[in-house]
C-alpha positions as CSV (number, residue, x, y, z in Angstrom):
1,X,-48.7,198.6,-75.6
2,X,-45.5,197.5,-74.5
3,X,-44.7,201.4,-73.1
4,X,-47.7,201.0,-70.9
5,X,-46.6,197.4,-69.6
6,X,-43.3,198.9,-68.7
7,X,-45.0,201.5,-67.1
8,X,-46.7,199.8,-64.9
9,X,-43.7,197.1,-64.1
10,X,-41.6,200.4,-63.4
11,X,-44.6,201.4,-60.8
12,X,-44.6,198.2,-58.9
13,X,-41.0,197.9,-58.8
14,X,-41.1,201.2,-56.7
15,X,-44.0,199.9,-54.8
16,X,-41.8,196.9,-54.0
17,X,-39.2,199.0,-52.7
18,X,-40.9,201.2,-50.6
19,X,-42.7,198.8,-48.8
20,X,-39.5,196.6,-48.4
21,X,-38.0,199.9,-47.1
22,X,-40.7,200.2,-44.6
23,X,-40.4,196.7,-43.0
24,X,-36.5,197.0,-42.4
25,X,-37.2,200.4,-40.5
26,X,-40.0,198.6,-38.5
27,X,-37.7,195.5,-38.4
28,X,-34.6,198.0,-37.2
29,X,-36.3,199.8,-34.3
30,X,-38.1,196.1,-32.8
31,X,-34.5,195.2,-32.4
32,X,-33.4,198.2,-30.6
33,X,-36.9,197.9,-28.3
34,X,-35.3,194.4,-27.7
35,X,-32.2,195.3,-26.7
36,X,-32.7,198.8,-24.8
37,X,-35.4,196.8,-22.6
38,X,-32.8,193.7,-21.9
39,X,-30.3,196.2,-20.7
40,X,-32.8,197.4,-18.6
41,X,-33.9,200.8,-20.5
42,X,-36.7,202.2,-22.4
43,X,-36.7,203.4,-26.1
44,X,-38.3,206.5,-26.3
45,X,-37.6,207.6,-30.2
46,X,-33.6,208.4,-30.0
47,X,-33.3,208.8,-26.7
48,X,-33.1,206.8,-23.8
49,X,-34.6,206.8,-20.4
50,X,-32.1,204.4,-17.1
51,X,-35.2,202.4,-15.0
52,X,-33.9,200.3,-12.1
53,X,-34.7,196.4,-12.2
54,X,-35.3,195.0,-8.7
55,X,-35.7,191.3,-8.1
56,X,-39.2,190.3,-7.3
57,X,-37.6,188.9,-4.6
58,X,-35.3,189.6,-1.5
59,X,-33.6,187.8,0.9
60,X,-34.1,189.1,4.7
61,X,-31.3,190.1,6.7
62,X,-31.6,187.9,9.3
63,X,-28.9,186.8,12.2
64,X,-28.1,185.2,15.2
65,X,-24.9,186.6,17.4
66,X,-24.3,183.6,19.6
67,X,-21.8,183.9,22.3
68,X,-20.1,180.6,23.9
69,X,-17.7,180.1,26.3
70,X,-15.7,177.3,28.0
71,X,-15.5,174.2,30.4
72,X,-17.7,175.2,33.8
73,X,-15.8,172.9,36.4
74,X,-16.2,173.1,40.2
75,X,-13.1,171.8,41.9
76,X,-13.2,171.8,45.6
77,X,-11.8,175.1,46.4
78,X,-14.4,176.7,43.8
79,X,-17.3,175.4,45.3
80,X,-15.9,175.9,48.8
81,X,-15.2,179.8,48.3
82,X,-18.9,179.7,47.0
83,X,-19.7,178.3,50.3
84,X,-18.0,180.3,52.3
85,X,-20.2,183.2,50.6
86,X,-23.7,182.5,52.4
87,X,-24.9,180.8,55.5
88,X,-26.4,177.6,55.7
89,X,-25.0,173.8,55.5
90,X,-26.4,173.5,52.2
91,X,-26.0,176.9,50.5
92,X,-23.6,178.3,48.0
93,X,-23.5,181.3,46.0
94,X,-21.5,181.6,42.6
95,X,-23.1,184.5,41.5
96,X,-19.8,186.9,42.2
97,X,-18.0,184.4,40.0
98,X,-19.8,185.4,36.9
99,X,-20.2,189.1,38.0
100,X,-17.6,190.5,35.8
101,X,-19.0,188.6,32.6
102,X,-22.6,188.6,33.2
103,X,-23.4,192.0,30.8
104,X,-21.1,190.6,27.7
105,X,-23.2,187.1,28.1
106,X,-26.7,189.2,28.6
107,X,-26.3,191.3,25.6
108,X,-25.8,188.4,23.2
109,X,-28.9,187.0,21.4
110,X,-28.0,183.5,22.6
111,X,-25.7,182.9,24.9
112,X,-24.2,178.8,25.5
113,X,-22.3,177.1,28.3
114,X,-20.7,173.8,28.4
115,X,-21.1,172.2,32.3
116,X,-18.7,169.8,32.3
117,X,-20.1,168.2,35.5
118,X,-23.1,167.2,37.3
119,X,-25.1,168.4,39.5
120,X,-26.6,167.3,43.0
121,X,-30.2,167.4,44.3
122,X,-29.6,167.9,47.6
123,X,-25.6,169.4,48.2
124,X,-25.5,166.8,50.7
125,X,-22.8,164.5,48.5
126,X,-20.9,167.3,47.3
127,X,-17.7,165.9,45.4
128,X,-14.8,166.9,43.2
129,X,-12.2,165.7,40.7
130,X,-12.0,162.7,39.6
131,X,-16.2,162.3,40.0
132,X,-17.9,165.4,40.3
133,X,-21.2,166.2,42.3
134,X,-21.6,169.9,42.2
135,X,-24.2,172.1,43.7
136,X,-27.1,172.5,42.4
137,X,-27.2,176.7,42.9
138,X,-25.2,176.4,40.1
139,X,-28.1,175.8,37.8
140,X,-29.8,179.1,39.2
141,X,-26.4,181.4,38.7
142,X,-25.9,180.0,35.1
143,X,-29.1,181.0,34.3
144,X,-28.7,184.4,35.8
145,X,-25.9,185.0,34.1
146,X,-27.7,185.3,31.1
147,X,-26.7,181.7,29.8
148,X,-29.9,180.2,27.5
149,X,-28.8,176.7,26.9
150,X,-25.8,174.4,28.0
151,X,-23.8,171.3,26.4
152,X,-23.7,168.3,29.1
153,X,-22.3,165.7,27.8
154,X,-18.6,165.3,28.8
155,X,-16.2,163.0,30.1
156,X,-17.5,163.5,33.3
157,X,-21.6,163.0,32.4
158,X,-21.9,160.0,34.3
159,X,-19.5,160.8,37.4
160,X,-23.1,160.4,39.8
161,X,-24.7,157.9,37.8
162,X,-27.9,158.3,36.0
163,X,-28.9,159.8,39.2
164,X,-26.6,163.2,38.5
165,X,-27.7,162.9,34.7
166,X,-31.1,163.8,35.9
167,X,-30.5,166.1,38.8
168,X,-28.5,168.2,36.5
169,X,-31.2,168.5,34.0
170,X,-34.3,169.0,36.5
171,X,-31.9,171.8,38.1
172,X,-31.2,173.8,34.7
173,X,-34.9,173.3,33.3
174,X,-36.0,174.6,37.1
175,X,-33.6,177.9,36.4
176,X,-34.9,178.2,32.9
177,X,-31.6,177.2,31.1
178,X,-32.3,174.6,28.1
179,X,-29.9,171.5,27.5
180,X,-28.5,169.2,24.6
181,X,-26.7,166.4,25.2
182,X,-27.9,164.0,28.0
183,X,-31.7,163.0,28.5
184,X,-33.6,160.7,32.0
185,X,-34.1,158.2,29.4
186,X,-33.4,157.0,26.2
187,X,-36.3,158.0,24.7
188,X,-36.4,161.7,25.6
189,X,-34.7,164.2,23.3
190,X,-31.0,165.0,23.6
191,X,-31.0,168.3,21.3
192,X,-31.9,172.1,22.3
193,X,-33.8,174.0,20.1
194,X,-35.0,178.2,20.6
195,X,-36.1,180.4,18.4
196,X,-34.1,183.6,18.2
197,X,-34.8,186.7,16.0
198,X,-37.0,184.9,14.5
199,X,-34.6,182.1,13.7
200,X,-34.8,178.5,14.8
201,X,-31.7,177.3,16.2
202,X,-30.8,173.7,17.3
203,X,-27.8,172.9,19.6
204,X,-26.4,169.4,19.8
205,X,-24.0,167.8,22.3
206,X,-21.5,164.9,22.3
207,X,-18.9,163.4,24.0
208,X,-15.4,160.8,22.9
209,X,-16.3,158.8,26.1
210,X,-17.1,158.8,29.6
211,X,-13.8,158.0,31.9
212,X,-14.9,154.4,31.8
213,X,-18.2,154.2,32.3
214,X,-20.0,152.4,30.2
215,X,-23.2,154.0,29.1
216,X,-25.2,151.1,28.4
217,X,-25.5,150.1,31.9
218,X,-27.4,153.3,33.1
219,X,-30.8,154.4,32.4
220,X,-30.2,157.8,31.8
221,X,-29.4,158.4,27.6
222,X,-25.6,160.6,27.3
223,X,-24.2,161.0,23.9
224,X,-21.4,159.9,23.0
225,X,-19.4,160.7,19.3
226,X,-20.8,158.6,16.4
227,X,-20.6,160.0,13.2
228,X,-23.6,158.5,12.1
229,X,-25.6,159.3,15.5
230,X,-24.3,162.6,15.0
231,X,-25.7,163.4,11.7
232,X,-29.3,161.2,12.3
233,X,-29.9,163.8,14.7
234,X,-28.6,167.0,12.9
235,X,-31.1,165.6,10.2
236,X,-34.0,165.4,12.3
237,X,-33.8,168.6,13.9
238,X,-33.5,170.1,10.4
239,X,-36.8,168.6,9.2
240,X,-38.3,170.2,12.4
241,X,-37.7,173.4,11.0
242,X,-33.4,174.2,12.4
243,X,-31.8,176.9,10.2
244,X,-29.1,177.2,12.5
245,X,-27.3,173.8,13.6
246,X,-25.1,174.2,16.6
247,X,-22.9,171.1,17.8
248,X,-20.9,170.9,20.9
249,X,-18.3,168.1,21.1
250,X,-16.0,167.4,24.1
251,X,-12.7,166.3,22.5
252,X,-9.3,166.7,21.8
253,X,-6.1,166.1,24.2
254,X,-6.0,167.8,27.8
255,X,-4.1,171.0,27.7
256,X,-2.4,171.0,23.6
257,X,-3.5,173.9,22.0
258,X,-3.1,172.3,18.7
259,X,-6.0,170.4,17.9
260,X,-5.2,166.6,17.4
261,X,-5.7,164.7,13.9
262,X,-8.9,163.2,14.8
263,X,-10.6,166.4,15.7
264,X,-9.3,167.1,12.6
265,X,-10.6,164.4,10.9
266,X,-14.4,164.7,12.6
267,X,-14.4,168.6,11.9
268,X,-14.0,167.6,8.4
269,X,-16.2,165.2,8.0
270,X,-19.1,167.0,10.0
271,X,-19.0,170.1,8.5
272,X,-19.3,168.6,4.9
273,X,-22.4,167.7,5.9
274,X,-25.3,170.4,5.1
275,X,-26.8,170.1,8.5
276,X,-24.1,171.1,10.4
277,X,-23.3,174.9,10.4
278,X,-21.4,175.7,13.7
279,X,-18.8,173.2,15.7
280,X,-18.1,174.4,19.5
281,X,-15.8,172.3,21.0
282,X,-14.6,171.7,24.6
283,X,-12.2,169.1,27.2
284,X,-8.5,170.4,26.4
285,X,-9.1,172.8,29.3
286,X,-6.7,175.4,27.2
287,X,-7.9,177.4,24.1
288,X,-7.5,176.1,21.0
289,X,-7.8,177.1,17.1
290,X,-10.3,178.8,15.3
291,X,-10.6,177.0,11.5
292,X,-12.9,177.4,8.4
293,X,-13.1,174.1,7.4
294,X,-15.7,173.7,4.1
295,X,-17.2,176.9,5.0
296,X,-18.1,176.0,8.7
297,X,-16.7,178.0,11.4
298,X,-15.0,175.1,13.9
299,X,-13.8,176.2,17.5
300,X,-11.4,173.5,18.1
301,X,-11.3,174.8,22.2
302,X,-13.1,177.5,24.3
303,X,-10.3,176.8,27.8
304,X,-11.6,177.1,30.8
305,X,-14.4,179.6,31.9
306,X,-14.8,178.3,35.7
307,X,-12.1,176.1,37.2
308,X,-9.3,176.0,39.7
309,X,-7.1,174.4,37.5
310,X,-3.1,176.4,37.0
311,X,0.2,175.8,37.5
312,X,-0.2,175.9,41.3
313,X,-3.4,174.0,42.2
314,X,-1.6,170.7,39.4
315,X,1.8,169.6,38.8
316,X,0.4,168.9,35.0
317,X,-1.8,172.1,34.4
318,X,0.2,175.2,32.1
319,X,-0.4,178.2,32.6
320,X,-2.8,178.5,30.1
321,X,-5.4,176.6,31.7
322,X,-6.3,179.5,33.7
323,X,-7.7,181.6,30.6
324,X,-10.4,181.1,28.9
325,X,-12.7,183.3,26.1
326,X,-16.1,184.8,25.3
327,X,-16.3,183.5,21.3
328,X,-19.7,185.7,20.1
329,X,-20.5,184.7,16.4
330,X,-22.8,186.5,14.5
331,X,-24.6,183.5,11.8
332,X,-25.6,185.8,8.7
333,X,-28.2,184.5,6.9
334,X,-27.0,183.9,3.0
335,X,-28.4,182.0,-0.3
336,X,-26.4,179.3,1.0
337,X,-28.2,179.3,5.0
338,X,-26.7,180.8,7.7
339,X,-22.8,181.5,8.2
340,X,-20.7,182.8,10.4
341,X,-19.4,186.0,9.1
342,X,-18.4,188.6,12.0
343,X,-16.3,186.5,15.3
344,X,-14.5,188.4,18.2
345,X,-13.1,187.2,21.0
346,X,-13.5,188.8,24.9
347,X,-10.4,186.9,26.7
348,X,-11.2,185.8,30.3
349,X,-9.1,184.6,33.0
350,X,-10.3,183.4,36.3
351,X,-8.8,185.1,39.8
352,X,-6.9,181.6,41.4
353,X,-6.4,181.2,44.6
354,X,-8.4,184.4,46.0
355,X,-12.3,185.0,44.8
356,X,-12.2,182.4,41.5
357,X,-14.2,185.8,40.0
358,X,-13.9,185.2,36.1
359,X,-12.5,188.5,35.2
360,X,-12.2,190.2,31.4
361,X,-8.9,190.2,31.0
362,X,-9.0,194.6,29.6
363,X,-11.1,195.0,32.4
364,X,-9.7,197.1,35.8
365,X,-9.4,194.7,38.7
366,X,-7.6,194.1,42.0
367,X,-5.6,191.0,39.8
368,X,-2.0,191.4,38.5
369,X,-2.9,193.7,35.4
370,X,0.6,191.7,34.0
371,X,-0.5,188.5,33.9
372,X,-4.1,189.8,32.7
373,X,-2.2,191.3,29.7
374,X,0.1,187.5,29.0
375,X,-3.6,185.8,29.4
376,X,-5.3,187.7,26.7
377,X,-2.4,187.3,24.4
378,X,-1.9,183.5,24.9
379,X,-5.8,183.5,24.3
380,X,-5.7,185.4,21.0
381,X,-2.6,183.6,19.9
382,X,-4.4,180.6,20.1
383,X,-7.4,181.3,18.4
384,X,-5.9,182.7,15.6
385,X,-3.0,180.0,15.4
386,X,-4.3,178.6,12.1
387,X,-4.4,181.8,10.5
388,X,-8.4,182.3,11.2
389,X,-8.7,186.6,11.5
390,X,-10.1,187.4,14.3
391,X,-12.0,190.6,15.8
392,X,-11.5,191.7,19.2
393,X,-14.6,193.1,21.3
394,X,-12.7,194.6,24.4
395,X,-16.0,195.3,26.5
């Protein structure tokens, strides 16, 4: 009796062991199932087969190459030459001005200007420095230039009253050229927005003040640089769909290339802020620094595009207020929104004295090719004068 009970115990002990055998095996090759499919393979007995994991979702490549340029001002003998181009008492033609840079501002996706001065409705008050009144063909040769938008407010925004606010406006929006920064009234808008490539981009404008003129005693709205202002607006143009937030300020100190401590100070600030991606800034009538400041590309100073400002037409100008610089930034779209991640510079310099043409400075023309080659290195020098590294696009 007791050999047949220890029969059997033997027999179940063997049972017990095969089947425990049985679920470490199965147990074994779960794990190794587990593993080959979290390292992104398939366990096919003991071999193994490599199977790409893609994300269910990508991110489009989308960007913006945005070109900007500098202070548009029309001294006398500017708009004089533009006079003397066409017949008529009320006629001038600036398209030969722009000639030379018309393709590089066409073959960017969105090209901005910063009109530093207002524009008449009739050419019949033409003025210069210190009020401006410009004429209004202006408007037309911007516009045909290939410009899409323009900054307005500036020192001189309220030179012709609220009178020139609005003439300027109804001339660009008649040439097809959008605006940021002044408005008829203070209800109207003072922001730009396009879409481009698919992407919506908002420009804003501002300005440190107005040469004394108070802008609470007109009826036309110009902006002028409040933090809080400033960000209200980037704010509201982001919840109207911006991805790309563009803001022109007129600042700084007349002709210092180093940008002062409260443009410092303001680039800081702004750019900490999430709706601001892209600071253009304008007024020292030379070039200025190029600075990533908390990830934001900030232009300190674009110089002068159109001017008759040098060292022989004011006993305070440098030399250096003759250049000025095509700045095209491409805005690469990222996790984080859009940055700027490819910048080059075309150097320009404007021909004083004889046709006020805004050449490139590598380009052949009639102008000393000497003081072409000093203008595009005191223009690169600048830019890259707080170690920004900077491209070069020579046509």
């Amino acid at each position: 009796m007791r050999t047949y009970q220890s029969l059997i115990l033997l027999l179940l002990s063997y049972v017990v062991c095969i089947l425990g055998g049985v679920a470490i095996f199965l147990a074994t090759q779960e794990t190794e199932s587990t593993l080959a499919l979290d390292t992104g393979e398939i366990a096919i007995g003991q071999q193994t087969e490599e199977v790409s994991v893609t994300p269910t979702e990508t991110l489009k490549e989308r960007k913006v190459t945005i070109a900007a340029t500098g202070d548009i001002l029309i001294h006398g003998p500017v708009a004089r030459h533009a006079k003397s181009l066409v017949p008529g008492e009320t006629n001038y033609d600036f398209d030969p001005m722009f000639r030379s840079v018309t393709p590089t501002l066409q073959a960017a996706d969105l090209a901005i200007c910063h009109l530093e001065v207002p524009l008449s409705a009739t050419n019949t008050d033409i003025r210069s420095y210190p009020t401006f009144r410009s004429p209004y063909q202006l408007a037309e040769t911007i516009s045909s230039s290939g410009y899409d938008s323009c900054s307005l407010a500036s020192n001189h925004s309220l030179d012709a009253g609220s009178d020139g606010v609005v003439n300027t406006l109804n001339a660009l929006e008649k040439a097809g050229v959008d605006t940021a920064g002044t408005a008829a009234n203070d209800s109207d808008i003072t922001y730009a927005m396009f879409e481009v490539n698919g992407v919506k981009v908002a420009q804003l404008s501002y300005s440190y003040g107005f040469n004394g003129f108070d802008p609470s005693r007109y009826s036309a709205k110009v902006n002028q640089t409040d933090i809080d202002a400033i960000l209200a607006e980037a704010n509201t143009v982001r919840e109207l769909g911006a991805e790309i937030i563009v803001l022109s300020m007129h600042w700084g100190n007349e002709y210092i290339t180093e940008p002062t401590a409260i443009q410092k100070s303001l680039a800081n600030e702004l750019t900490l802020s999430p709706n601001i991606d892209l600071i253009i800034g304008h007024h020292a009538h030379v070039v200025q620094p190029l600075e990533m400041i908390n990830g934001k590309l900030v232009i300190y100073g674009l110089g002068n595009f159109l001017s008759n400002q040098s060292t022989r037409s004011c006993n305070t100008c440098p030399v250096a207020s003759q250049d000025g610089v095509i700045l095209n930034v491409t805005m690469k779209e990222t996790v984080n929104g859009f940055v700027a991640e490819d910048v080059s510079a075309v150097p320009t310099f404007v021909d004083q004295g004889k046709t006020w043409e805004i050449f490139l400075a590598e380009q052949p023309n009639d102008v000393d090719e000497v003081f072409a080659a000093k203008s595009e290195d005191r223009t690169l020098a600048a830019l890259s004068s707080r170690g920004f590294n900077l491209g070069t696009n020579k046509k």
